[in-house]
C-alpha positions as CSV (number, residue, x, y, z in Angstrom):
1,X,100.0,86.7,87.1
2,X,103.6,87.5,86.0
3,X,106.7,87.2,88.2
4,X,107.8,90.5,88.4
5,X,110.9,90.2,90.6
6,X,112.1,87.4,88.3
7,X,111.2,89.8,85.1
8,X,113.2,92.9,87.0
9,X,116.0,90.4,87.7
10,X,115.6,89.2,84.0
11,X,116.1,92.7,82.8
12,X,119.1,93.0,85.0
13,X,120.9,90.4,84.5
14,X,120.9,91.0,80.3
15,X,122.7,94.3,81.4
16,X,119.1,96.4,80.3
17,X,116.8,99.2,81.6
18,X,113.5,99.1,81.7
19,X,113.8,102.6,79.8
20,X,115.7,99.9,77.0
21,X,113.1,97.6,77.8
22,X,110.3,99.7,77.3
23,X,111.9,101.3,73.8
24,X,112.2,97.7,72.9
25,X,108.6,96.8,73.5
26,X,107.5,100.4,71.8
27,X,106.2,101.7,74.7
28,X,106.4,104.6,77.6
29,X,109.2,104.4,80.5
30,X,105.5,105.2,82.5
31,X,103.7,102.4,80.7
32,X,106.5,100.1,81.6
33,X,106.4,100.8,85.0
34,X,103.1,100.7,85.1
35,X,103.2,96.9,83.8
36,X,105.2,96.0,86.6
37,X,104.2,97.6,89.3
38,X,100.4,95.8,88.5
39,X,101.8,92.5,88.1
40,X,102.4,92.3,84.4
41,X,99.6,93.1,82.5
42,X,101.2,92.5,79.2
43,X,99.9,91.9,75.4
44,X,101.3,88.7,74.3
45,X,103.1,90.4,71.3
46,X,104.8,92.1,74.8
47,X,105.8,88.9,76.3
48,X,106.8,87.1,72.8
49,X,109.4,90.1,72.4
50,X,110.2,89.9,76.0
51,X,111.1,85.8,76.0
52,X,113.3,86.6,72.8
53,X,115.0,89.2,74.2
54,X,115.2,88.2,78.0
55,X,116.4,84.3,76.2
56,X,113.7,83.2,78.6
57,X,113.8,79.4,78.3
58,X,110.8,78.7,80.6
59,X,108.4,81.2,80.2
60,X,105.4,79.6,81.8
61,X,107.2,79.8,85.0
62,X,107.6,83.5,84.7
63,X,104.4,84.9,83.2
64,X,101.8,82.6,83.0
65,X,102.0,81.8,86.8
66,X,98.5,81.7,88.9
């Protein structure tokens, strides 16, 4: 299960959308949203590019949470 609040917040705080976000990742505004509104069901390419661009230092406590 993926944190989503502290992905949203994440996303905030680097001064992105998740329109950005999603055009980043290559994917739909919907599909984004999607992804977080079902607790993260990402690819791992997904949350590699996420981690580099979010500077996540500690992503097991963010999406690999149970």
């Amino acid at each position: 299960m993926v944190l989503v609040n502290e992905l949203k917040g994440r996303i905030v705080a680097k001064g992105l959308t998740q329109e950005k976000v999603a055009d980043i990742l290559g994917i739909t505004v919907k599909t984004i949203n999607s992804k977080l509104n079902n607790k993260g069901d990402f690819r791992i390419s997904e949350i590699e590019q996420l981690i580099e661009v979010l500077e996540i230092d500690n992503p097991m406590g963010i999406f690999f949470v149970s």
